[in-house]
C-alpha positions in Angstrom: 82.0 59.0 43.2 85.7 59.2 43.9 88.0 56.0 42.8 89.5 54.3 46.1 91.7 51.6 47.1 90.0 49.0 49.8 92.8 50.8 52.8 90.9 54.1 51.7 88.0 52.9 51.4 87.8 51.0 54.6 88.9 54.5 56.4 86.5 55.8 54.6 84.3 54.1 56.4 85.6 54.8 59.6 85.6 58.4 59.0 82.2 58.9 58.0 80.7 57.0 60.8 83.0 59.0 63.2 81.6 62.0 61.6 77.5 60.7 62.4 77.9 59.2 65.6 80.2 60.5 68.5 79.4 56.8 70.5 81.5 55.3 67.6 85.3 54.8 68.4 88.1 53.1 67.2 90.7 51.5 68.5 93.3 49.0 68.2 97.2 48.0 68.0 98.7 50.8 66.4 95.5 52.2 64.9 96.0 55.7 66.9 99.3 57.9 66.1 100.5 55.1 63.6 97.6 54.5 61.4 97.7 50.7 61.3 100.0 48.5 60.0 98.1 48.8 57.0 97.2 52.8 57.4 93.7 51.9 57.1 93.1 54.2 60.0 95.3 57.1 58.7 95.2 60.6 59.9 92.0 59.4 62.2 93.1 60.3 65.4 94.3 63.4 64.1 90.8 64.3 63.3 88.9 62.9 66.1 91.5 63.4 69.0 92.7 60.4 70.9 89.4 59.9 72.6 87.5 58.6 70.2 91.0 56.9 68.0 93.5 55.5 69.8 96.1 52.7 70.4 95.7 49.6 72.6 98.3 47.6 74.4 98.8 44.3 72.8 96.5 42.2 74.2 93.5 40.6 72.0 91.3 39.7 75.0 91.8 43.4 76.7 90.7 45.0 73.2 87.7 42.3 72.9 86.8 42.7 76.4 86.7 46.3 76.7 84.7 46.9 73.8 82.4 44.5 75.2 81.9 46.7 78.1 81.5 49.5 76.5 79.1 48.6 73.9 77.0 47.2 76.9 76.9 51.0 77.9 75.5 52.3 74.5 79.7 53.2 73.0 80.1 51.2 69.4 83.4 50.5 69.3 85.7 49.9 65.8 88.1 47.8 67.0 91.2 46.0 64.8 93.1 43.1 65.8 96.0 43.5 63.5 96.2 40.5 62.0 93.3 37.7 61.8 96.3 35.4 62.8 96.2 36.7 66.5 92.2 36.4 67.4 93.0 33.2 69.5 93.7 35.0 73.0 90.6 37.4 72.6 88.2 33.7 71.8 86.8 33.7 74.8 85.6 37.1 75.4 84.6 37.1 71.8 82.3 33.4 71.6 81.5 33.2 75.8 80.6 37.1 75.9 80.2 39.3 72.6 77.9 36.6 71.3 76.1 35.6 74.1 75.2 38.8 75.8 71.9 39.7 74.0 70.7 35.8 74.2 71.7 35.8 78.3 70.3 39.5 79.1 67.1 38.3 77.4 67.6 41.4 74.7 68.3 43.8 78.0 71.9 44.4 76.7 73.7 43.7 73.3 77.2 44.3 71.6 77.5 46.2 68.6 81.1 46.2 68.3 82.8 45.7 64.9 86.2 43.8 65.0 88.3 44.6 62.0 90.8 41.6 61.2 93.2 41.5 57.7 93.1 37.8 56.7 94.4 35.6 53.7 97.6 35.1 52.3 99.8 35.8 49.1 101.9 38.6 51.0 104.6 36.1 52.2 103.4 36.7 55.6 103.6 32.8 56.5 102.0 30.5 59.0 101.0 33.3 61.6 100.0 36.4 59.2 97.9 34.1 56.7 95.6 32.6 58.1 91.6 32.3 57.0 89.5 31.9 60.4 86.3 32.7 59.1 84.7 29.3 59.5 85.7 29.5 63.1 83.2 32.2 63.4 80.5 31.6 61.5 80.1 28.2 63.6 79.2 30.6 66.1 75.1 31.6 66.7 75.1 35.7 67.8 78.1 37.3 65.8 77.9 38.0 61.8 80.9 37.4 59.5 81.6 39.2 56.9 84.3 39.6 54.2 84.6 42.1 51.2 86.7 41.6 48.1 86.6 45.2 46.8 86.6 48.7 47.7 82.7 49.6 47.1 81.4 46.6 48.8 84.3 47.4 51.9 82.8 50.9 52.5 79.4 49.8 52.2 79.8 46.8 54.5 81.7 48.6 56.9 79.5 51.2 57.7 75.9 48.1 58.3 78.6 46.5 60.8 79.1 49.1 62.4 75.3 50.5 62.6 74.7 46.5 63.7 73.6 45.7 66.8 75.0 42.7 66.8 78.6 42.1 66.9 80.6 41.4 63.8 83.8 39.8 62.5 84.9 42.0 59.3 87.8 40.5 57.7 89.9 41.9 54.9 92.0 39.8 52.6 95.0 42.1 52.7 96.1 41.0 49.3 93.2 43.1 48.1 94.3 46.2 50.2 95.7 47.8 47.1 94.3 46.3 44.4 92.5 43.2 43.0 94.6 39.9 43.0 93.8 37.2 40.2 96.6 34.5 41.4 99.0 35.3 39.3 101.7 36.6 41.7 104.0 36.8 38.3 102.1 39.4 36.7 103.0 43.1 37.7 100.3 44.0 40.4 97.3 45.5 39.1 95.9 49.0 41.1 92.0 49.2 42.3 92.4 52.8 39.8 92.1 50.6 37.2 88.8 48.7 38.3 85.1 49.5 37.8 84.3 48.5 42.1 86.9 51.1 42.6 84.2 53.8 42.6 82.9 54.6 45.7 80.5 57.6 46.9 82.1 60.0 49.6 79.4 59.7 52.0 77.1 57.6 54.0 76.0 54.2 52.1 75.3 50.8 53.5 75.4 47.4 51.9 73.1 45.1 53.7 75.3 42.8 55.9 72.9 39.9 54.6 73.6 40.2 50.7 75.4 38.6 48.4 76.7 40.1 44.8 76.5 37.9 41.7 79.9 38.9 40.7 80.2 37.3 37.2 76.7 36.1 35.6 77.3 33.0 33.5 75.1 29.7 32.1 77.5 26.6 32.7 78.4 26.4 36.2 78.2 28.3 39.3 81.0 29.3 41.6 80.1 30.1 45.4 83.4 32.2 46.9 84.3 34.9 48.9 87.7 37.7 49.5 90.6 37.0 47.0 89.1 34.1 45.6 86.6 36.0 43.8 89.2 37.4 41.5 91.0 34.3 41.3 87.1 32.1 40.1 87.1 35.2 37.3 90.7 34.9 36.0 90.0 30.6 35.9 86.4 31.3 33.8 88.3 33.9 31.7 91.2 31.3 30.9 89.8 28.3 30.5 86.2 29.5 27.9 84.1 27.9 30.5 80.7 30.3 31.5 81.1 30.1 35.0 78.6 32.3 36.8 80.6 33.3 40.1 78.7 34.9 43.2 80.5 36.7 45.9 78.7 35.9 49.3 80.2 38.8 50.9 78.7 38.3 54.1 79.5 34.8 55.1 77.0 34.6 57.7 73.9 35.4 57.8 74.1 33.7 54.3 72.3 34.8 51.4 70.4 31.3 50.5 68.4 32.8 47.9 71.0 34.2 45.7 73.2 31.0 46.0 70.3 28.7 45.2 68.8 30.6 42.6 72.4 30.1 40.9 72.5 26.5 41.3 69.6 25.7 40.3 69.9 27.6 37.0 73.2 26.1 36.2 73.0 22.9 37.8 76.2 22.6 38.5 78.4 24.2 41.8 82.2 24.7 42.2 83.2 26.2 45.9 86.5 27.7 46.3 87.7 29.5 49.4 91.6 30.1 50.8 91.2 28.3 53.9 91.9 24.9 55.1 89.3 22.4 53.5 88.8 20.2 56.3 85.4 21.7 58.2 86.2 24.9 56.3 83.2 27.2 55.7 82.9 25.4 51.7 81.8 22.4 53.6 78.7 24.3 54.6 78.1 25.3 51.6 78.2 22.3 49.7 76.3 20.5 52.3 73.7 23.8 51.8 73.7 22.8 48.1 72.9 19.1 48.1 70.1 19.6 50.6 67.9 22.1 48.4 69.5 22.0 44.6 69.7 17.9 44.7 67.6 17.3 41.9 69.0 20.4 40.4 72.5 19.1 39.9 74.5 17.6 37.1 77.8 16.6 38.7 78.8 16.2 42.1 79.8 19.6 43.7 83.7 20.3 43.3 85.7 22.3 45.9 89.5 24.2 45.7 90.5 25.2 49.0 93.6 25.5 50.9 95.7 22.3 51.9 95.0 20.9 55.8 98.7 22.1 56.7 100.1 25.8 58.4 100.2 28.1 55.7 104.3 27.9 54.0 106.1 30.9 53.4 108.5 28.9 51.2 105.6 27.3 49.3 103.3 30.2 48.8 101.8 29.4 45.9 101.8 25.8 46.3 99.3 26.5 48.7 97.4 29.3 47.4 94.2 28.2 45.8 95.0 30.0 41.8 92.9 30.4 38.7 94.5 26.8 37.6 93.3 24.6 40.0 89.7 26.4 39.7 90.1 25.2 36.5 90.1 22.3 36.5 87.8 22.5 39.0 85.4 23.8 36.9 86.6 21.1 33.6 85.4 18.2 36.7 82.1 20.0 36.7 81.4 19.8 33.6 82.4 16.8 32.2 81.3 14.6 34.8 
């Protein structure tokens, strides 16, 4: 086991699969010479020559689109769209095409393509470098969504995507690149070194792309979240003395019912918490998943904390950013209600 941040991690990943399979390549703005903006590909094209790593021209549907293509003829392509922010132009090629193609070839063809996408705030990135698409996705029948919050789950996940047959949307909260993030921008930033999820094996591992973790195990109240918000649920329980029993969906879709309801009903009581906009975000699902098959389970109506219905500020960062206190008190409603 060697301790690695999520960016290592991630390339981890990357390289390993690169390594097993010479169909497998990766490519992407800047992912090539550069490295990413975020140097998750690092030193990969180095290795594997600029055939199989190598930098795209800035177009989201040309990257989308191509990969498309090539995963029709048997290539499984790695691709990044820097920031989650800039998926819009590639929409198309990704809902009309990617997720179509083994439903209209009648299983004839399919697209195992993995597109890598940092999302989230709490890097001052502002309205067009923090954004939380995920719902978007997972409204969509044929692609899987997924989305990590450490460096053992990244690695693991990374590597089912990309042995997927289907295609999937893997986003990273890049405020978990380098280490976990509780909320509390005050406090000096704490390195993934220093965290037990920051162990991961050299080699080839998978984490199933259908399974969710129960992060934090607890009596009095379950939290269903996902990314950044994970650490944020266990710095609220940890604050405010409440047992909050906090699982980590990791893959966002296909959901891991069994885990979530199995959680509810033993608590009987359900908090959801997620970064994105609340209107039609992916908590409404859940809560909506919740009250269909825990209704006589619960105690108190089902709380969520979520992201505000405006662009995200950069002046305002943390007036927008979901943090351990309003989880709090989400978690106070649960319970005394």
């Amino acid at each position: 086991m060697t301790r690695m941040t999520m960016v290592q991690a991630l390339r981890s990943a990357m390289d390993v699969m690169l390594g097993r399979d010479d169909n497998v390549v990766v490519y992407g703005q800047d992912v090539g010479y550069f490295g990413g903006v975020f140097r998750c590909t690092d030193g990969l094209q180095a290795k594997y020559g600029a055939q199989r790593v190598f930098d795209a021209p800035i177009s989201e549907g040309g990257i989308v689109g191509s990969a498309i293509g090539m995963a029709a003829y048997g290539l499984r392509p790695v691709v990044e769209v820097q920031f989650a922010d800039y998926f819009y132009p590639a929409s198309d090629q990704i809902v009309s095409e990617a997720a179509r193609l083994r439903y209209r070839s009648a299983g004839d063809f399919s697209a195992p393509i993995t597109i890598r996408m940092p999302c989230g705030g709490g890097i001052y990135g502002g309205q067009t470098h923090s954004q939380s698409p995920e719902a978007l996705f997972t409204h969509v029948c044929g692609i899987r969504t997924v989305m990590p919050c450490n460096p053992f789950d990244a690695k693991g996940l990374l590597i089912a995507a990309i042995e997927c047959d289907d295609p999937v949307i893997f986003l990273e909260p890049k405020r978990l690149y380098n280490g976990p993030f509780d909320g509390h921008h005050e406090k000096p930033v704490v390195p993934w070194a220093q965290h037990a999820l920051a162990e991961v094996p050299e080699g080839h591992y998978t984490v199933p792309l259908d399974s969710a973790r129960l992060f934090r195990e607890g009596s009095e109240v379950t939290v269903l979240t996902y990314g950044t918000m994970v650490f944020v649920a266990e710095a609220a329980a940890q604050e405010s003395g409440i047992d909050a029993e906090i699982v980590d969906l990791r893959t966002l879709w296909p959901l891991d019912l069994a885990t979530v309801l199995a959680s509810v009903k033993k608590t009987g009581r359900c908090v959801v918490v997620h970064e994105a906009t609340r209107t039609s975000g992916f908590g409404a699902e859940l809560v909506a998943l919740v009250q269909e098959h825990c209704f006589y389970h619960l105690e108190a109506p089902i709380e969520r904390v979520t992201g505000w219905d405006t662009p995200y500020p950069h002046a305002l960062e943390w007036a927008y950013f979901p943090g351990p206190a309003r989880v709090a008190a989400a978690l106070k409603r649960a319970l005394e209600a």
